[in-house]
N, C-alpha and C positions, 0 to 999 in steps of 0.2 A: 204403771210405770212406762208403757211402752207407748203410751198417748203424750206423758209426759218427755221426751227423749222425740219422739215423732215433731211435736208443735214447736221446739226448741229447735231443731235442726232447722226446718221450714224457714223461724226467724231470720236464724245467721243464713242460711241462704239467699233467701228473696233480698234480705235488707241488700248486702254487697252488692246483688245484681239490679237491684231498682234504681238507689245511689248512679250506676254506671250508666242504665239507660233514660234516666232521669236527664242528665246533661247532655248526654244524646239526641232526646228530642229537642232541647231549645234551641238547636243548628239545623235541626231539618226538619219544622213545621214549612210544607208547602205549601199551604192553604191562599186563595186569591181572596182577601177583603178588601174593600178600600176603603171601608168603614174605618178601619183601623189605621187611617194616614190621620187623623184627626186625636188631641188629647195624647194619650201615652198608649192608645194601642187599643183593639177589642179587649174589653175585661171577660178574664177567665172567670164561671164560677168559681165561688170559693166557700165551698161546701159539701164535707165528703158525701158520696156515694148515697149512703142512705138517709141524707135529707134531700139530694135532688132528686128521689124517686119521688117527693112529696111536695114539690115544688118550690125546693129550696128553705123550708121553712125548720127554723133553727135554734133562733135566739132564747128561747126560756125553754129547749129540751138539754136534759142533763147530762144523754152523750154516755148509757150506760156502759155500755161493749164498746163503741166507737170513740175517735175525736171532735169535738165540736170545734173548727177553727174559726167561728165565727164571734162565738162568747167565750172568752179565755176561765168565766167564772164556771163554767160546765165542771172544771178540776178539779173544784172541791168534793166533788160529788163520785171522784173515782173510787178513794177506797171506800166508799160506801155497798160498790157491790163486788169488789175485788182484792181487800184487805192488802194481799202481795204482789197482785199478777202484771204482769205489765202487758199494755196494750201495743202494737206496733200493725200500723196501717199503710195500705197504699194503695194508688189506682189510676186507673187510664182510661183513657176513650179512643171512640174514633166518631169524627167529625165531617159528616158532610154536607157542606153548603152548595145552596146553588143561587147565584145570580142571577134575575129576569131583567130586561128592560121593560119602563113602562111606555114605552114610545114604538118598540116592534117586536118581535117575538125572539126572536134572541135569546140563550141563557148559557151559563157556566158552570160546571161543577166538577168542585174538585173534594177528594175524600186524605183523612190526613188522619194519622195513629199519634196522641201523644201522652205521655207521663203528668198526671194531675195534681198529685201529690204524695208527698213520703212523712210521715210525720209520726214518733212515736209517746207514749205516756205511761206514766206508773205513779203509783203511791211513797209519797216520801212522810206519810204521820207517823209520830212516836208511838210506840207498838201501845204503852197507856191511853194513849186519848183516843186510841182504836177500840179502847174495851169499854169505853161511855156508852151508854144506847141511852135514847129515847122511848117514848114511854110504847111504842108503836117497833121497840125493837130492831132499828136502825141505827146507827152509830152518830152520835150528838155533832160527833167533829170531823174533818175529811179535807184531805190536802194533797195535792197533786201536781205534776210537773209532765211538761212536756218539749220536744222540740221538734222543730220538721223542715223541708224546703216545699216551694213548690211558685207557680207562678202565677201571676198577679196580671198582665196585661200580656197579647202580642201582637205584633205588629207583622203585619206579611203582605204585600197587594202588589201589583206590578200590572201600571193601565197602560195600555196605546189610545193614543187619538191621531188620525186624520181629519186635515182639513185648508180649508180655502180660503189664502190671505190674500183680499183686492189689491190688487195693483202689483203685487208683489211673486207670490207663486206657493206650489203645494208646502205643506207642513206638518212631519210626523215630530210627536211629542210623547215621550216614554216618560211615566211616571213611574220610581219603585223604593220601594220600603222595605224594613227588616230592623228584628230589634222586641224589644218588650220587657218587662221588669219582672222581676223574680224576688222572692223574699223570702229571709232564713230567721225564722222563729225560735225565741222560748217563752213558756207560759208555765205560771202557776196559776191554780183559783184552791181557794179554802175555804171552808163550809163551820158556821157555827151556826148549829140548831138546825133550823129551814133555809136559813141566809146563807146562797154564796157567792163572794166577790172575787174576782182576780185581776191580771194583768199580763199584758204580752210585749216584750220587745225583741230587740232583732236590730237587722240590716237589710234595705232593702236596696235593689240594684239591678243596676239594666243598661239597655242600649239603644240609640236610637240612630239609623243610620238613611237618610233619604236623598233621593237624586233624581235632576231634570234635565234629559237630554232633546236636545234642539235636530230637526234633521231636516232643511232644506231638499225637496224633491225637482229636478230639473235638469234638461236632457244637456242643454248647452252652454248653461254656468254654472261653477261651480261653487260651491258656495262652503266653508267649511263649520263642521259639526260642533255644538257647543254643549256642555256638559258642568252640571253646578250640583254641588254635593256640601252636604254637610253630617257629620258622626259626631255622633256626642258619648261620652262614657258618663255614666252618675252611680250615688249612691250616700246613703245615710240612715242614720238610725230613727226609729220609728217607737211609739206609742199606741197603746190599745186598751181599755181596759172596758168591764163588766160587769153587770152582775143579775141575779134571779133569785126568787122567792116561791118558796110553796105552800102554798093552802092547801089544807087534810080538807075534805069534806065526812060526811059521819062516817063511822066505823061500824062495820059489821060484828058481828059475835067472834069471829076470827081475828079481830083487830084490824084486818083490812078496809083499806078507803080509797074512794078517788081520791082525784090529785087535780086543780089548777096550777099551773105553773106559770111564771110570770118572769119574762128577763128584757134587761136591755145592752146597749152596748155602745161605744162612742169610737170610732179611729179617727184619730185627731190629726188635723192637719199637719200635712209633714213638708219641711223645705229641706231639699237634698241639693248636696255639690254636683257642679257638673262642668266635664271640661270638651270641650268642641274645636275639632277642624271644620275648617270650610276652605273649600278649593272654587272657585271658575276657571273653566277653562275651554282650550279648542282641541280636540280627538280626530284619529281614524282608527277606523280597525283595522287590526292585525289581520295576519292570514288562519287565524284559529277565534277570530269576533271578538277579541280583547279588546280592550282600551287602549290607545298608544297615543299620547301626550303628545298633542305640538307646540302650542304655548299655552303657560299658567297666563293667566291677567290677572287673579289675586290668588292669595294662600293669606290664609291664619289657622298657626295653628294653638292645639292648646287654652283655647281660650274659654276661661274660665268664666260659670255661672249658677245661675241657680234653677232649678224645677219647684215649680209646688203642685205638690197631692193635696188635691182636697178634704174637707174631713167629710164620715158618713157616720149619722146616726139611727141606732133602730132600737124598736121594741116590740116584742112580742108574747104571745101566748097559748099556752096548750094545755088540753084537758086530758087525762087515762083516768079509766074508769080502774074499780079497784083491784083488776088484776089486767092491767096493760094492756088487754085485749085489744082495745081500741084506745087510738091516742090522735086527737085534732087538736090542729094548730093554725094560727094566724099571724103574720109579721107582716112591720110596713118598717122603709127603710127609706131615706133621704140624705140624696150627695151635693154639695155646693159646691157644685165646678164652676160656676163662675169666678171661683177662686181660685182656678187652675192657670198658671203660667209657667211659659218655656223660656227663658233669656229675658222673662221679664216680655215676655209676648201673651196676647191673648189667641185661642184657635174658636171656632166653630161650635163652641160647647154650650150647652147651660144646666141651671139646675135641675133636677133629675127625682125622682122618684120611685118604688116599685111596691108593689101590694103580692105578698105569696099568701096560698092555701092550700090544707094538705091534710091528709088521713093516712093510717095505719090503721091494720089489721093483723092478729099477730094469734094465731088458732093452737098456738102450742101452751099458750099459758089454761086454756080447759079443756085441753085434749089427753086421755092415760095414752092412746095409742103409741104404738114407734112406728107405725108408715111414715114415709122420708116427707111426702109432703103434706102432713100434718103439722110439719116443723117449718113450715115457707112462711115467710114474712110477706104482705103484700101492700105496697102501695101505691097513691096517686094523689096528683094536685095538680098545680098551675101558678102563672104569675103575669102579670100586667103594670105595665109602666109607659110613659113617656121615654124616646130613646135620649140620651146626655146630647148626640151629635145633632145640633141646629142645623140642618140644612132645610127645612120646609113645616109648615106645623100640622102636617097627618103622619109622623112618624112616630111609632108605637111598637117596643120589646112584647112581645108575650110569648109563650109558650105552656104548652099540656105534657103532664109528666105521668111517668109511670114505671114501678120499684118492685123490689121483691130482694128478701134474703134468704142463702140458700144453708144451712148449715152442716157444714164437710165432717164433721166429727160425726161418733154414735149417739140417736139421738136417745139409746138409753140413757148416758153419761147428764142429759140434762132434766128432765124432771123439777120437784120441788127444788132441787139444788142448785140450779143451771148458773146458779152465783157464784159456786165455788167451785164449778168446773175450767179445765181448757177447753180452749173451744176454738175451731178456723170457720172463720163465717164469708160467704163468698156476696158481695152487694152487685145487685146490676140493677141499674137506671136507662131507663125510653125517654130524647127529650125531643117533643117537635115546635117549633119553633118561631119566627122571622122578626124582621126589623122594616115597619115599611108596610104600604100599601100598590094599589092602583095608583093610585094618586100623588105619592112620592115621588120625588125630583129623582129624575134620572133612570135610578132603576132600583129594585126593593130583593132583601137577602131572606131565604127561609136555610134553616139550620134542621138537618136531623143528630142527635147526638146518642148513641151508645156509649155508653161506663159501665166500667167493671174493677170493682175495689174488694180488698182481701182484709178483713181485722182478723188479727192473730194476737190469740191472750196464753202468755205464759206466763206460770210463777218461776219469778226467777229471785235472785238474792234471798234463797232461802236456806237456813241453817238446817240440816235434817239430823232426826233423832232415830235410835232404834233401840230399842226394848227387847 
């Protein structure tokens, strides 16, 4: 009782405080890209914790303890090992990028704490279609719901250039951005037999806020400073759906088998509203570096338009041998951004692709011991793609990952039963990274990323009996 009452506090705790600093970070990501002046911003993974330990690879795992927000059909698959309990997940990083030029030795780096994701799940099946099993003693049928926020794109860079206009005179030019999209989900998936499909929808919504300041350099004319901006507010509803299949392979004397698993998934292109200022204008600064207006030459405000998100489709697959020990997986994924427009604008994009791979190792499913790290989950993979942003054709996403789960509860409490336990699992992921070569225009980004995500399984909506 006292594990139960512990993991339940935990919940209503952390969720309140996650919620608050969840909104928190979308105002104070510092980070310098300029990658992300292009499209709708740097895309955030979007994949909890313990698939990016494995290089992102997602789509046909069933997401036992965790949420899978990448296949909404994972859901069907919850009360399969949790009849009651309800899952509630979160997590964060931190991010350090650094900047090189490939033209001189030069770099950048700035390190930035943010909130990844909130997202929680439980079993909504009728207590009867709970009590079906298969012949292999897993339950015929499984239905699941979930909801979460978390973001989707961001937008952060802020460039200076100098330089030398003939005939004319020096010229500094401030380039800066801010903004990114965010997206508030809900999903079911339902499981009949081996088959399960689902579906995700939501709102998705964001900002995008960019500006060009002019600054004539010269000792004896003066010349006044101009500044062009434009914000845009958006948002609209969204579609996702999915689904996976499992093939038993033979069965041992115990009834157990491996497992192929097999999923895909489709997010369908979405056209969202969107309303924009735009200002030109001539500035000075103030005596504290503000802005101060001398003349508009245009203003619009309000004005209304449209964004399209492209769609992305994937599929993938993974094998566990017949006690989970080990679990590989392969996913490939393709986004059509050339179907990406701003106001009816095209940017710098195109279509896009990515290939993940990944392994798990997991020594608590044939270990009696209770040493603490006999109970560690370990993993690692990688992923390679072309980058979406066209600016030259040697640019190339990859990165090497590396995971581990650590589990905060007793690990007497799990054993043969670890299904029907509570349990606080603590996820961390190692990602290294870049976007870019030598040879890349301008200058090429490598990313180091630490995450650290908490799944927390309570039974909760339970009527209790006593004898």
């Amino acid at each position: 009782m006292h594990l139960v009452n512990s993991t339940t506090d935990w919940l209503k705790r952390i969720s309140g405080l996650s919620f608050a600093l969840f909104f928190c970070s979308l105002t104070q990501a510092q980070e310098n890209s300029p990658y992300s002046r292009y499209g709708l911003g740097d895309i955030v993974p979007n994949q909890n914790f313990v698939y990016r330990g494995m290089g992102g690879v997602s789509i046909a795992d069933a997401g036992t303890f965790n949420t899978n927000f990448k296949n909404p059909a994972s859901l069907g698959n919850i009360s399969n090992a949790r009849r009651t309990s309800m899952v509630f997940d979160v997590g964060g990083e931190i991010d350090i990028r650094t900047l090189r030029s490939t033209s001189t030795t030069s770099k950048y780096t700035s390190t930035n704490t943010l909130i990844s994701y909130l997202q929680v799940a439980f079993p909504i099946l009728p207590k009867k279609l709970g009590k079906v099993l298969l012949t292999d003693k897993t339950p015929k049928y499984g239905w699941g719901l979930s909801f979460g926020l978390r973001p989707l794109t961001r937008i952060n860079y802020k460039i200076e250039q100098n330089e030398r206009l003939s005939g004319i005179d020096s010229l500094n030019t401030l380039y800066e951005g801010s903004g990114g999209l965010n997206q508030f989900n809900i999903s079911s998936g339902f499981r009949i037999n081996r088959l399960t499909f689902g579906v995700s929808t939501g709102y998705t919504f964001g900002n995008k806020d960019f500006s060009t300041q002019l600054v004539f350099i010269n000792d004896t004319v003066t010349y006044l400073k101009s500044n062009t901006q434009a914000k845009a507010n958006f948002g609209g509803a969204f579609l996702n759906a999915g689904v996976q299949y499992q093939f038993r392979l033979q069965k041992d004397r115990d009834n157990n088998s491996a497992k192929v698993n097999v999923g895909a998934y489709a997010n369908f292109r979405q056209e969202i509203n969107a309303k924009q200022d735009k200002i030109n204008e001539t500035f000075a600064f103030d005596g504290t570096g503000s802005i101060s207006t001398i003349d508009t030459v245009s203003f619009v405000k309000q004005q209304k338009g449209t964004v399209v998100i492209p769609a992305t489709y994937g599929f993938g697959l993974n094998y566990e041998d017949k006690n989970r020990t080990w679990v590989t997986g392969i996913d490939f994924e393709f986004t059509q951004w050339k179907d990406y427009s701003y106001y009816k604008e095209k940017d710098l994009v195109q279509n896009s692709w990515v290939i993940r791979a990944g392994a798990q190792y997991d020594p608590a499913t044939k270990s009696v011991s209770n040493k603490f790290w006999n109970f560690v989950t370990y993993r690692a993979g990688f992923y390679l793609g072309p980058d979406y942003v066209k600016l030259d054709k040697t640019r190339i996403n990859y990165a090497a990952t590396l995971g581990a789960t650590f589990r905060l509860t007793t690990p007497r409490l799990l054993g043969s039963s670890v299904d029907e336990k509570q349990q606080v699992l603590l996820h961390f992921s190692a990602e290294y990274g870049g976007r870019g070569n030598k040879q890349s225009f301008s200058f090429r980004e490598n990313s180091l990323r630490f995450g650290f995500g908490l799944s927390m399984n309570a039974k909760w909506f339970q009527k209790r009996s006593y004898y």
